[in-house]
SEVOPA-96888 format. One record per residue (C-alpha): residue number from 0; x, y, z. Coordinates in nm, 2 decimals, m for minus. Each point is the difference from the previous one (the first is absolute). Example, Ala and Ser with C-alpha at 12.3 -4.5 7.8 and 13.67 -1.06 7.14 Angstrom:
PT   lumdo        x        y        z
PT       0     1.23    m0.45     0.78
PT       1     0.14     0.34    m0.07
***
This chain:
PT   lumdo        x        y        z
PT       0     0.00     0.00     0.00
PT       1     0.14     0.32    m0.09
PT       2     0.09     0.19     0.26
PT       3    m0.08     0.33    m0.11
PT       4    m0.27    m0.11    m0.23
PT       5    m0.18     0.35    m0.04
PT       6     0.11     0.09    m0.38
PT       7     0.14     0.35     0.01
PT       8    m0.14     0.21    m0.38
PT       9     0.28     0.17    m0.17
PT      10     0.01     0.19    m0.29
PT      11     0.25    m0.09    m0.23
PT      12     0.27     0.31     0.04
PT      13     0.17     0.15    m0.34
PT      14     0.32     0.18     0.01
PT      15     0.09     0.17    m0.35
PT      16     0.36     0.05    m0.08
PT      17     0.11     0.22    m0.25
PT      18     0.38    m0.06    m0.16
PT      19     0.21     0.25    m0.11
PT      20     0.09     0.05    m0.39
PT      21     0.29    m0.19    m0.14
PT      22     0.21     0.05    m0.32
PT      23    m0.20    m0.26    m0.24
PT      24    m0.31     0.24     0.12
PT      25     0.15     0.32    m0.16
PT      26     0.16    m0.18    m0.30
PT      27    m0.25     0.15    m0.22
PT      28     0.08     0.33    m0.12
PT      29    m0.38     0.15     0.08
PT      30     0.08    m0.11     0.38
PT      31     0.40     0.07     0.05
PT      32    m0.09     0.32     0.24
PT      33    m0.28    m0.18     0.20
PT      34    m0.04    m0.01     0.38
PT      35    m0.16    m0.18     0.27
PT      36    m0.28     0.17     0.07
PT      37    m0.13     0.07    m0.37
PT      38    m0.28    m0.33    m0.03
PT      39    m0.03    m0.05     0.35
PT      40     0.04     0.16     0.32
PT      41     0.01    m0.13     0.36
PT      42    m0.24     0.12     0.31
PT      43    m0.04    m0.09     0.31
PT      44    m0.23    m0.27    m0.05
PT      45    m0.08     0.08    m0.37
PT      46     0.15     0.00    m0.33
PT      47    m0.10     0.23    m0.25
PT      48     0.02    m0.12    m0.41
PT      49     0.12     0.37    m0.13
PT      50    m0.07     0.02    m0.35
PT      51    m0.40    m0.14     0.08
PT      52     0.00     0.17     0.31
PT      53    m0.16    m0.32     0.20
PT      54     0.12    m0.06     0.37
PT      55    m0.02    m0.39     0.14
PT      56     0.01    m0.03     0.40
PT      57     0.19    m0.26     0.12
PT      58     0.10    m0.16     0.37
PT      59     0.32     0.14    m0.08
PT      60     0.21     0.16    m0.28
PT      61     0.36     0.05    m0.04
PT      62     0.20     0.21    m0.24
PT      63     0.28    m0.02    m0.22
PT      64     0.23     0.06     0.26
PT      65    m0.08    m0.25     0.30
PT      66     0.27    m0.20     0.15
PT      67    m0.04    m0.39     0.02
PT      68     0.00     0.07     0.38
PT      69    m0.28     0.22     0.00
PT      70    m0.21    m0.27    m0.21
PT      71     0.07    m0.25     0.32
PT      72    m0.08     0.22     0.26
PT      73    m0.32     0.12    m0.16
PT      74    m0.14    m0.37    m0.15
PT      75     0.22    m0.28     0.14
PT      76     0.05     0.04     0.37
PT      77    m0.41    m0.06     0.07
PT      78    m0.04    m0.30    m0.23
PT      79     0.30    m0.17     0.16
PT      80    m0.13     0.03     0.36
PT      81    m0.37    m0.12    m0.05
PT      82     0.20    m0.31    m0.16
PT      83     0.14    m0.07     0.31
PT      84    m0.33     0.05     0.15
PT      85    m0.11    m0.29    m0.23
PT      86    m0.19     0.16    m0.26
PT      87     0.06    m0.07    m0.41
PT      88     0.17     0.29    m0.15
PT      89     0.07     0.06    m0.37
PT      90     0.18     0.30    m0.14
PT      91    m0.03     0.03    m0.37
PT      92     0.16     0.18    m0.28
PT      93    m0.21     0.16    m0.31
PT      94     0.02     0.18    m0.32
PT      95     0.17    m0.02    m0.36
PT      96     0.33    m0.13    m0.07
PT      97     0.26     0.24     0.09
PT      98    m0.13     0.19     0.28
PT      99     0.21    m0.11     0.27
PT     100    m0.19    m0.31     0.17
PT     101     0.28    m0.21     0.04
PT     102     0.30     0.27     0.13
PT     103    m0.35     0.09     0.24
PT     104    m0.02    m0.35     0.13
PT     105     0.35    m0.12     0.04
PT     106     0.02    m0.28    m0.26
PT     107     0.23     0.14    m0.25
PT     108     0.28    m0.23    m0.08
PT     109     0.37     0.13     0.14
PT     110     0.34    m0.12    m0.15
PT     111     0.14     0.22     0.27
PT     112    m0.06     0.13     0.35
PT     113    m0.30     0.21     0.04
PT     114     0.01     0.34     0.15
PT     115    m0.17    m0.05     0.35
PT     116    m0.23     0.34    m0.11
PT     117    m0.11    m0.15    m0.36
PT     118    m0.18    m0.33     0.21
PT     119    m0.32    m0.04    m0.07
PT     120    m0.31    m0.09     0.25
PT     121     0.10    m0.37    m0.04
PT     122     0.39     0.05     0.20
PT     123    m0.16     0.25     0.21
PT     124    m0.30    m0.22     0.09
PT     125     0.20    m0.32     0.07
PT     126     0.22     0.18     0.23
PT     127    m0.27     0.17     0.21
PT     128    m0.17    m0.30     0.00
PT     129     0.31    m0.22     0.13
PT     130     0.06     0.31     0.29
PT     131    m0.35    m0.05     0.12
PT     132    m0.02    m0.34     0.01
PT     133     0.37    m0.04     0.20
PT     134    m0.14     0.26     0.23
PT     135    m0.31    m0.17     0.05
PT     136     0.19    m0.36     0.10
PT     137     0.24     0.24     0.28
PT     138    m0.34     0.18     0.13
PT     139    m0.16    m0.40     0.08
PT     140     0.11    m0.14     0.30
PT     141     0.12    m0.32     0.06
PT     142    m0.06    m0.17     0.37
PT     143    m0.13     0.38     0.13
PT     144     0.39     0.12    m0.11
PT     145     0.00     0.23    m0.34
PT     146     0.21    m0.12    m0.26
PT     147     0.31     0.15    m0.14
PT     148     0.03    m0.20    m0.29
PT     149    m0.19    m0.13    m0.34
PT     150    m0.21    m0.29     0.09
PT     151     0.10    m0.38     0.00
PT     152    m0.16    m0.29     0.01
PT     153     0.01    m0.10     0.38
PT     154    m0.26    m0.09     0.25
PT     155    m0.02     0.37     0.17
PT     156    m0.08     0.16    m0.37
PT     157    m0.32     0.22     0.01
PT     158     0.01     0.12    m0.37
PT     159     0.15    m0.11    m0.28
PT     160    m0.05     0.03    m0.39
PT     161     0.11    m0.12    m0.29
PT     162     0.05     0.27    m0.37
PT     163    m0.05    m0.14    m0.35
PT     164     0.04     0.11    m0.33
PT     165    m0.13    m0.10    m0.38
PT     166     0.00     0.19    m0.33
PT     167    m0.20    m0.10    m0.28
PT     168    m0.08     0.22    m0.37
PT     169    m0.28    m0.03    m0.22
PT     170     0.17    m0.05    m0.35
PT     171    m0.22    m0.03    m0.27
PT     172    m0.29    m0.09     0.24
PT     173     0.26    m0.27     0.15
PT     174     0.11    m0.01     0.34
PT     175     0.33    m0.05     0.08
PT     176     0.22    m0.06     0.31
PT     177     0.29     0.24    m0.06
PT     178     0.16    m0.16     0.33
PT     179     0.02    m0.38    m0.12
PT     180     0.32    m0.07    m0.15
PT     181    m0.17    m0.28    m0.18
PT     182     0.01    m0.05    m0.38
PT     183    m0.34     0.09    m0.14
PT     184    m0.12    m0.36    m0.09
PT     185     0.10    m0.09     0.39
PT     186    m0.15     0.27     0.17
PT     187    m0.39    m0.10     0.17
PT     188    m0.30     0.22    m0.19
PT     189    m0.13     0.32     0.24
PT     190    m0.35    m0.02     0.02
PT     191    m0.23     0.22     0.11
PT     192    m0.24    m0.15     0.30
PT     193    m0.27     0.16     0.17
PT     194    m0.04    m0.12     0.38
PT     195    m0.39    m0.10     0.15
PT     196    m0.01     0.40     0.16
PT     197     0.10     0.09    m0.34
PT     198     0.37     0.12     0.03
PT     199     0.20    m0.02    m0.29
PT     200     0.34    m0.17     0.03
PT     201     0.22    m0.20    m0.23
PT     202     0.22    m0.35     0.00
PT     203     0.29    m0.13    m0.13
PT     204     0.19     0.34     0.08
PT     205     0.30     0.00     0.20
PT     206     0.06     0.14     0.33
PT     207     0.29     0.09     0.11
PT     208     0.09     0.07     0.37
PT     209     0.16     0.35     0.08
PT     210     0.18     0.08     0.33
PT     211     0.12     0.38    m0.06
PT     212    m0.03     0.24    m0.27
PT     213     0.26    m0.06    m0.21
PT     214    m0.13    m0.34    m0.07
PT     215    m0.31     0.15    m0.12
PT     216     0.22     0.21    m0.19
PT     217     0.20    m0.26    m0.11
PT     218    m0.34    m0.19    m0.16
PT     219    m0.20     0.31    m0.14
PT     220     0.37     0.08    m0.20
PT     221     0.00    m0.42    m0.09
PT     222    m0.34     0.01    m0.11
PT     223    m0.01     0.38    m0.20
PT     224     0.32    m0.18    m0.20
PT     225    m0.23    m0.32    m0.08
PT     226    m0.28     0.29    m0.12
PT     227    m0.10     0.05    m0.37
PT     228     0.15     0.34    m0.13
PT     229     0.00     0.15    m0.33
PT     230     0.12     0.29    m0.21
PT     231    m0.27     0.23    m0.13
PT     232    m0.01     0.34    m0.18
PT     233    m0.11     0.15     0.35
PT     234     0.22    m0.19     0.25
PT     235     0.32    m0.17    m0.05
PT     236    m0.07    m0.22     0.27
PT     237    m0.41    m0.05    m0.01
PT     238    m0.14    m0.28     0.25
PT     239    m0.19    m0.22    m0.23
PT     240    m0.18    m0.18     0.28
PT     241    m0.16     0.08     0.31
PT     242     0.20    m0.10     0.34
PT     243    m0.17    m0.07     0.32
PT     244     0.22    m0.01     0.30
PT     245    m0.15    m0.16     0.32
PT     246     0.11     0.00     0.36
PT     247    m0.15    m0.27     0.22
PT     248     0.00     0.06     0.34
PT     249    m0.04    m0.23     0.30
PT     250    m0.02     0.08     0.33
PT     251    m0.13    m0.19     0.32
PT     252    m0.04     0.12     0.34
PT     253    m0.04    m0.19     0.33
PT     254    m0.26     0.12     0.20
PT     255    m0.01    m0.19     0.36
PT     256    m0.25    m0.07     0.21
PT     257    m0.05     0.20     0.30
PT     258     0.13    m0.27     0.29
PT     259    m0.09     0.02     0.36
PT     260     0.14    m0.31     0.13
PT     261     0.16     0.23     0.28
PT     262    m0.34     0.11     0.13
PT     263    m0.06    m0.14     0.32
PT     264    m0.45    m0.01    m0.06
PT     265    m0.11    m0.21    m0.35
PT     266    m0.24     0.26    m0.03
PT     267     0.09     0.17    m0.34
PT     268    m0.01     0.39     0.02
PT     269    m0.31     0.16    m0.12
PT     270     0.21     0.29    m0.20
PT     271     0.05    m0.28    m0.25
PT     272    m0.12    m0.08    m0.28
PT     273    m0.17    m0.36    m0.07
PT     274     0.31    m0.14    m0.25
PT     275     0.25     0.15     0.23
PT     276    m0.18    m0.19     0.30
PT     277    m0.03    m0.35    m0.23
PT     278     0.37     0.08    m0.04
PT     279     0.09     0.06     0.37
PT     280    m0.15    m0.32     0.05
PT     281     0.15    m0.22    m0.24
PT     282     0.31     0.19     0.12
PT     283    m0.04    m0.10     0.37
PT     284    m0.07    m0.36    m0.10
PT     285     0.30    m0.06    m0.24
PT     286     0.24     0.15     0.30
PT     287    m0.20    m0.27     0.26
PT     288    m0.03    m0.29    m0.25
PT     289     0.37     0.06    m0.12
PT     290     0.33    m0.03     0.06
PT     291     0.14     0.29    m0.26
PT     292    m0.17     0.31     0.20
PT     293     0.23     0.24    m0.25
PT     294    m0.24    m0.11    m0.27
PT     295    m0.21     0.32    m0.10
PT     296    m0.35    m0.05    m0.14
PT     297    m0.17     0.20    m0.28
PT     298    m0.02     0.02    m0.37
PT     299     0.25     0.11    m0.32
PT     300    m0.20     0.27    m0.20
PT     301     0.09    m0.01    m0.32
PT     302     0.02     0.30    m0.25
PT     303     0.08    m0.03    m0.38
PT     304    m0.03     0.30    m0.25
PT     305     0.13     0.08    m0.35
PT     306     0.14     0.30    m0.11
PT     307     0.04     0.04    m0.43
PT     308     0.18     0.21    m0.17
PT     309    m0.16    m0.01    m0.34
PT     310     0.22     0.16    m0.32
PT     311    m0.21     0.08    m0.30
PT     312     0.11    m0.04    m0.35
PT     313    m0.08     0.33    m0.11
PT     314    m0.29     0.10    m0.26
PT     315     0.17     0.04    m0.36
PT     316    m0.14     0.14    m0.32
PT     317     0.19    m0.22    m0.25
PT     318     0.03     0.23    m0.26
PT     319     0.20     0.23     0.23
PT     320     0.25    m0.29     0.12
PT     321     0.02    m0.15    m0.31
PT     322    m0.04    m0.34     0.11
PT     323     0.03    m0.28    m0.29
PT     324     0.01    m0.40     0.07
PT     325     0.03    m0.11     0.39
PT     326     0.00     0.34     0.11
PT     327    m0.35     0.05    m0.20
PT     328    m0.18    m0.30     0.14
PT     329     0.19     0.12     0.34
PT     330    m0.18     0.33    m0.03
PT     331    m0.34    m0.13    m0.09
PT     332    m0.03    m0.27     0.33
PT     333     0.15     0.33     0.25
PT     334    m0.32     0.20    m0.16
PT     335    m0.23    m0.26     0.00
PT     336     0.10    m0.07     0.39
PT     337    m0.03     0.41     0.08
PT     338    m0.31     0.01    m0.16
PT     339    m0.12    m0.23     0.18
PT     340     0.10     0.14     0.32
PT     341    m0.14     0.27    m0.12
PT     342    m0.34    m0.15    m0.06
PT     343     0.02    m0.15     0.37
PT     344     0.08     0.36     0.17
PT     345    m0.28     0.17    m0.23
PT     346    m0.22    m0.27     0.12
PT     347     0.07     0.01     0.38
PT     348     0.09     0.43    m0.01
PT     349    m0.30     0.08    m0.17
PT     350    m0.31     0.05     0.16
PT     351    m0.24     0.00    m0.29
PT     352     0.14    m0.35     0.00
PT     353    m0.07    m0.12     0.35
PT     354    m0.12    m0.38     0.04
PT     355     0.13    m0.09    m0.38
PT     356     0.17    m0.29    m0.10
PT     357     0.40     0.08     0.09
PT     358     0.22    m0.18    m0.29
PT     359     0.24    m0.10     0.22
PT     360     0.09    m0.34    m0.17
PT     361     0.06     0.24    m0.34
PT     362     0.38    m0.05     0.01
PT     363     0.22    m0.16     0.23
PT     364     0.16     0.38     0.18
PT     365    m0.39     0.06     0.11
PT     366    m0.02    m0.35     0.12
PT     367     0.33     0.02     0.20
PT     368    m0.14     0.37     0.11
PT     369    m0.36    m0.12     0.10
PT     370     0.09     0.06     0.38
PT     371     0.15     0.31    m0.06
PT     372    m0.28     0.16    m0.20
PT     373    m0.34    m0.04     0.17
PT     374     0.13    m0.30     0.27
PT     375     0.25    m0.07     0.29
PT     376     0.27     0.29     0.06
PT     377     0.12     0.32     0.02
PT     378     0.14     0.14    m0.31
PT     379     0.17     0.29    m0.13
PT     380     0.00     0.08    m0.36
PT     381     0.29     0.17    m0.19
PT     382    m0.09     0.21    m0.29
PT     383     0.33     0.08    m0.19
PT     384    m0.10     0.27    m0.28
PT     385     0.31     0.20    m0.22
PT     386    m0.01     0.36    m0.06
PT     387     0.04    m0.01    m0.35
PT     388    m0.26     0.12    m0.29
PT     389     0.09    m0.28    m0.19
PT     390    m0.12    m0.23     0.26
PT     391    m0.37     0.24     0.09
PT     392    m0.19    m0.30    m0.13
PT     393     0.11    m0.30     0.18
PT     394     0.05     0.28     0.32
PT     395    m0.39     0.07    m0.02
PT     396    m0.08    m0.36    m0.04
PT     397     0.24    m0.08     0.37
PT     398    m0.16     0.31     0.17
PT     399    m0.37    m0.10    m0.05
PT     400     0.03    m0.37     0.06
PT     401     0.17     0.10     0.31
PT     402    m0.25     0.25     0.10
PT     403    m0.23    m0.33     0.05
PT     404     0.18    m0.19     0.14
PT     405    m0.05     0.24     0.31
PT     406    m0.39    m0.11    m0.01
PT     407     0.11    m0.36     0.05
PT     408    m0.08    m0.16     0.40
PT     409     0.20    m0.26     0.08
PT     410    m0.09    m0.24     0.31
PT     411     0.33    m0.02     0.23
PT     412     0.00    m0.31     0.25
PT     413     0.31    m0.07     0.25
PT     414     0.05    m0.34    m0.08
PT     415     0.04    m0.14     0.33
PT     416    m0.09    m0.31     0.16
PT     417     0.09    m0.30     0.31
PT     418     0.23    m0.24    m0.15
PT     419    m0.24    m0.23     0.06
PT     420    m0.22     0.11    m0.31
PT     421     0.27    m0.01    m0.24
PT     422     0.19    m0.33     0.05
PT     423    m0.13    m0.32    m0.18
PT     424     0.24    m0.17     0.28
PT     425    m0.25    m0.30     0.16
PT     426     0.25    m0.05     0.27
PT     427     0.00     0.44     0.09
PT     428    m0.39    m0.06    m0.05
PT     429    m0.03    m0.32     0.29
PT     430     0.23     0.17     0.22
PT     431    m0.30     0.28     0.01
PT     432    m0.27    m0.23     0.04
PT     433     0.25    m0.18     0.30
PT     434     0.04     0.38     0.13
PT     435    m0.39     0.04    m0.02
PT     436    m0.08    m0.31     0.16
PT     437     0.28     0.10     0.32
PT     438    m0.23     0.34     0.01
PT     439    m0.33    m0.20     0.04
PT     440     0.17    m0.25     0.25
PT     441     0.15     0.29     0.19
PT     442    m0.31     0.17    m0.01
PT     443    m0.23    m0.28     0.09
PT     444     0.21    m0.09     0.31
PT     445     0.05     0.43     0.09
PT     446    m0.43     0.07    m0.03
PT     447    m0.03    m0.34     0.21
PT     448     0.12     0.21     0.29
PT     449    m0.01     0.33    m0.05
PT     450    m0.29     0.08    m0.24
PT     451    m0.38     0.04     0.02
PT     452    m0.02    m0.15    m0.33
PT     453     0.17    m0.32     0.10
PT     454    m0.31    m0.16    m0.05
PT     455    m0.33    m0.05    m0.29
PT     456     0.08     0.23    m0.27
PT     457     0.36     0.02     0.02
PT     458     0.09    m0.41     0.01
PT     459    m0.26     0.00    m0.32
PT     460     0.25     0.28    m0.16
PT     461     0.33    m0.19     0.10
PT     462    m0.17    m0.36    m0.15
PT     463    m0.12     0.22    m0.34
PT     464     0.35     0.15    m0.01
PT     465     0.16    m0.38     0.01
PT     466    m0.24    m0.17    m0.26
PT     467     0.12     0.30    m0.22
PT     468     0.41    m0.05     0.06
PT     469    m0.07    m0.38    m0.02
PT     470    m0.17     0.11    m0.33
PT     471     0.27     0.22    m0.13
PT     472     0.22    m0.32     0.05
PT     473    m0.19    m0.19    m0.22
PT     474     0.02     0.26    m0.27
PT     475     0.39     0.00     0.05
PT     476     0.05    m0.34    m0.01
PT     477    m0.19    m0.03    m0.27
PT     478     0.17     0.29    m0.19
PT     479     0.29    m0.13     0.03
PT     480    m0.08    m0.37    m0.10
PT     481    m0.13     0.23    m0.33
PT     482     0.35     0.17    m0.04
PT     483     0.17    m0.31    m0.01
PT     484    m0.22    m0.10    m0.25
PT     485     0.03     0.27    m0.18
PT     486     0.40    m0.04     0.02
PT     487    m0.07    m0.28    m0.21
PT     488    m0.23     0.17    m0.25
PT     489     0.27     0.25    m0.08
PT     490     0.28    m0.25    m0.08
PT     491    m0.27    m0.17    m0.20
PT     492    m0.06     0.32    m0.18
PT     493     0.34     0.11    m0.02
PT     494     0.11    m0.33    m0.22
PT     495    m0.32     0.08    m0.22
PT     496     0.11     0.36    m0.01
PT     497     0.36    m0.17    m0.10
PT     498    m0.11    m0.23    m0.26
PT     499    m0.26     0.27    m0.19
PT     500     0.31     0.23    m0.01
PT     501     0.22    m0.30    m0.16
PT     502    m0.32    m0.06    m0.22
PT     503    m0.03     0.41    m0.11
PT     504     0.09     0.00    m0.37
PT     505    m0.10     0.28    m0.27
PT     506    m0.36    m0.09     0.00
PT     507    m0.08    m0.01     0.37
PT     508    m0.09     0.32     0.21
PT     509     0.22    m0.17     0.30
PT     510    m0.18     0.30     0.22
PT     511    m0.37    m0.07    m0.09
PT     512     0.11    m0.36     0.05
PT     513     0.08     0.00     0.36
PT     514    m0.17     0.30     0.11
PT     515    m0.36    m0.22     0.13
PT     516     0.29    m0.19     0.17
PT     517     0.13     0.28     0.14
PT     518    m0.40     0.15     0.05
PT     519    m0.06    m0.27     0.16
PT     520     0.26    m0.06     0.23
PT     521    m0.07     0.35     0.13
PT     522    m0.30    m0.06     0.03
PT     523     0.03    m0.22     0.24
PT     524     0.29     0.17     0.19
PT     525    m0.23     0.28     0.04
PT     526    m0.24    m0.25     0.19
PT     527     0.23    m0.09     0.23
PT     528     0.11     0.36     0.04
PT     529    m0.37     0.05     0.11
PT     530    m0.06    m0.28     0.24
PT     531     0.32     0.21     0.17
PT     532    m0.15     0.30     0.01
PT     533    m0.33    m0.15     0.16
PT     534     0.21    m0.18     0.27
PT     535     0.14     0.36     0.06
PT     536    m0.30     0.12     0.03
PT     537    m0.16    m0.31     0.24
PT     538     0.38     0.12     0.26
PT     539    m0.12     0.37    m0.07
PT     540    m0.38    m0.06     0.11
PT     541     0.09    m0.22     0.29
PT     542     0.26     0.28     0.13
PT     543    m0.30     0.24    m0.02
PT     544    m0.22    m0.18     0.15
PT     545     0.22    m0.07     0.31
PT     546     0.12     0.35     0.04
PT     547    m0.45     0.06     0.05
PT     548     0.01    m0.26     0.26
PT     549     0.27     0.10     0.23
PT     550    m0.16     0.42    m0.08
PT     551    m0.31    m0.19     0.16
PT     552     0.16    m0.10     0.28
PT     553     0.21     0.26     0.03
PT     554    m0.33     0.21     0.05
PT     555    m0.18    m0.24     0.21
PT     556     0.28     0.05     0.27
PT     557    m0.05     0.34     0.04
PT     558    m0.39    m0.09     0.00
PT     559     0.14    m0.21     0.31
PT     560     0.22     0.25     0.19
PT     561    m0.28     0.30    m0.06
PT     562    m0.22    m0.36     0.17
PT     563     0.21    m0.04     0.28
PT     564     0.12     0.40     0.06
PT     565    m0.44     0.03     0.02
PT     566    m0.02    m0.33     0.22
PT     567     0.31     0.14     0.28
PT     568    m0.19     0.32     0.00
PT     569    m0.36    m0.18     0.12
PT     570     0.19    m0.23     0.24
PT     571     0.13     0.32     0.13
PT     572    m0.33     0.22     0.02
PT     573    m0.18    m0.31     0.11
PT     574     0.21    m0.03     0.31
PT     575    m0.01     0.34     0.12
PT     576    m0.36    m0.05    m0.03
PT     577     0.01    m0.33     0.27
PT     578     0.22     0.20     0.22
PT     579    m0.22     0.27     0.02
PT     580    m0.29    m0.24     0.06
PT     581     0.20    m0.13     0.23
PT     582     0.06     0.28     0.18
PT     583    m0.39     0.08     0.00
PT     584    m0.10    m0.32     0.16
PT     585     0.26     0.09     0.29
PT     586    m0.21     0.32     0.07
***
């Protein structure tokens, strides 16, 4: 269950950066004396289109001569602490070939060292991100003592987490891992898959894991050399695909339960809640029951979030860059992507168009994107525009696409959650139900003696809450009895999947072959995936249920005490009243 499960709306927020002129701009004759400002001119929060006299209002907007440092502090410094919060963030770069997007974001390809003031929001983001997350591991402490060092994996840890990187590009609507060394014919297919809550993610991509910021460094440079480049009339140096950089992060927390085995009365204190009383008790009957009284109860909570750094191709009129053979067919699947992305942002930005059909599944970038437009995460869009009159066109085209995009909500969720719900482990999962059934035992034997509702109701709850456990035992057992099965299945289906591929000549469609194998095999994976999920549930139901009962009697002992705080004060009033009558029959 997700911790903080109340969605947070968010607009979509646009930044629009304007670059500065460069030679190839004033090669022309008719625009050797132009300046900066002549097409376009930066405000505040607006940019104005000079020669039609139009003004755009943005989030943000940045001039010709903003710093790379500024950009960071401005756009990448918020993003990278609500992903250590645990939300999904995506930063993403738009607009036409040329305009900067890639010397904005970081990924440019380096022979040589790079000037610490030319990084981009990539460098800058990894290393905040890496600052925070060491500070964060010294601020936990470890056995009530605060750390001085990075966490490590012993038995007093209280936080830990684990960093992750992948880059893939969309190439001629193909995805590619640019961080597999593999040859092409060796390397798994990326697919796109869509989770039962509807979040997009993909497999076969490979994650690498990252312990500082120079190995992210080291894998954005390894992957931008692996990325399709080409020479065109407009850039020497023109991304041909669009790159998606992602950041997995992993972090899990120990939160204890709240012991009172040094209490001398069993009574738990009535300024707790009910789960922190079920977890004094459990506490206090591990210490009595065990020899290991250093053992802490309490629960890992997990959180996971993404962060992408999405690279555009940019938009390209192909008379302009002259793009013949693979460039051409390059150029046509980049606008046929955009356009689509386009499509998807008019769709969700513009409210003549509210509750329509959003093509999402149009192209493979707005499929990758579907969280970041409309779904799960915060996320910051780039517009890069040039300055140039040549360029006025394509400029227009980047400033009103990105004006809606500002009209898009997204739904942010911090994806947290009790390790418990995430972990297809059956052993983790009967060690709960063993830890639920020492609550009830614990419990039973504690309201024997100390509780009004030792008795009726309460010994019907503690039978109910047994039949279930004995129940979600069953399910296990059973689940697992179907996983080995389906062990069996998949080495059944992987020798099918072995022989159709050995079978595949120039008449077979080897894919539409095996995929109702594949379909198939899914579908049934998803099955058991669900059965999971219900167990989860069944554990999440029956800790609910018991946190109500001990509220209950938490209640009914203070309807006691108010009982016996009445019942003092009649025994008192009731013999002054026999004294004096007393008294009265002496006279």
């Amino acid at each position: 269950m997700n911790k903080d499960n109340t969605a947070q709306t968010a607009a979509v927020q646009v930044a629009v950066r304007i670059r500065p002129l460069t030679e190839r701009d004033r090669a022309q004759p008719r625009f050797a004396n132009s300046t900066n400002g002549d097409v376009l001119r930066a405000h505040e929060k607006h940019v104005q289109v000079v020669p039609q006299n139009k003004y755009f209002t943005y989030d943000h907007v940045f001039g010709t001569e903003t710093q790379q440092s500024d950009i960071f502090t401005a756009l990448g410094q918020k993003p990278v602490y609500k992903f250590i919060e645990g939300y999904n963030v995506t930063i993403l770069a738009y607009g036409q070939t040329s305009s900067g997007k890639t010397y904005t974001m970081g990924t440019a390809q380096h022979d040589q060292q790079i000037n610490p003031k030319e990084e981009g929001i990539i460098p800058r983001a990894m290393s905040l991100l890496f600052d925070s997350l060491l500070q964060k591991s010294m601020d936990q402490p470890a056995n009530g003592i605060r750390s001085l060092r990075a966490p490590t994996q012993t038995s007093g840890q209280k936080y830990r987490y684990s960093v992750k990187v992948s880059f893939v590009e969309i190439y001629n609507e193909e995805l590619i891992d640019l961080l597999n060394p593999a040859p092409p014919h060796e390397k798994p297919p990326v697919t796109i898959r869509e989770d039962t809550k509807g979040h997009i993610y993909w497999t076969g991509v490979k994650e690498v894991s990252v312990n500082n910021t120079d190995d992210v460094l080291y894998y954005l440079q390894q992957g931008t050399q692996n990325r399709a480049t080409g020479f065109t009339d407009m850039n020497e140096k023109s991304s041909r695909s669009h790159a998606i950089f992602s950041v997995t992060l992993k972090q899990e927390k120990w939160v204890p339960g709240n012991s009172q085995s040094g209490r001398a009365s069993p009574t738990p204190s009535r300024a707790q809640s009910p789960k922190q009383q079920r977890l004094s008790m459990i506490s206090r009957y591990s210490s009595s029951n065990s020899n290991n009284n250093s053992a802490e109860d309490g629960d890992w909570v997990i959180t996971s979030s993404k962060f992408h750094f999405v690279d555009l191709a940019g938009s390209e009129r192909l008379k302009r860059t002259a793009a013949e053979g693979d460039r051409r067919k390059e150029g046509i699947n980049i606008n046929a992507g955009l356009l689509a992305l386009g499509n998807v942002i008019s769709a969700l930005g513009d409210p003549s168009k509210k509750g329509t059909h959003v093509p999402y599944r149009d192209s493979k970038l707005t499929r990758l994107l579907q969280d970041s437009l409309g779904g799960n995460a915060m996320t910051l869009m780039i517009a890069c525009v040039s300055p140039a009159e040549s360029n006025l066109a394509e400029t227009l085209n980047t400033l009103q696409y990105a004006n809606r995009a500002r009209n898009i909500k997204n739904k942010m969720e911090k994806n947290e959650l009790e390790e418990w719900m995430t972990t297809d482990n059956i052993d983790f999962l009967r060690n709960t139900i063993a830890k639920l059934k020492n609550e009830l035992h614990f419990s039973d034997d504690y309201s024997s003696t100390s509780s009004p509702l030792a008795n009726g109701d309460y010994d019907d709850f503690c039978h109910e809450q047994n039949l279930q456990i004995a129940d979600l035992q069953y399910q296990i057992e059973d689940l697992k009895a179907k996983a080995e099965i389906m062990t069996q299945r998949n080495v059944v289906v992987e020798a099918e999947l072995a022989r159709l591929q050995q079978a595949k000549n120039g008449d077979i469609d080897f894919q539409k072959t095996v995929e109702p194998v594949i379909e198939e095999y899914e579908k049934t994976l998803s099955g058991y995936e669900s059965q999971l999920a219900m167990i989860r549930a069944a554990l999440n139901h029956a800790e609910h249920a018991y946190e109500e009962q001990l509220d209950k009697a938490q209640q009914g002992e203070l309807i006691i005490e108010k009982q016996d705080k009445t019942i003092a004060e009649l025994r008192k009033r009731l013999s002054k009243l026999l004294e004096r009558q007393q008294k009265d029959e002496k006279y």
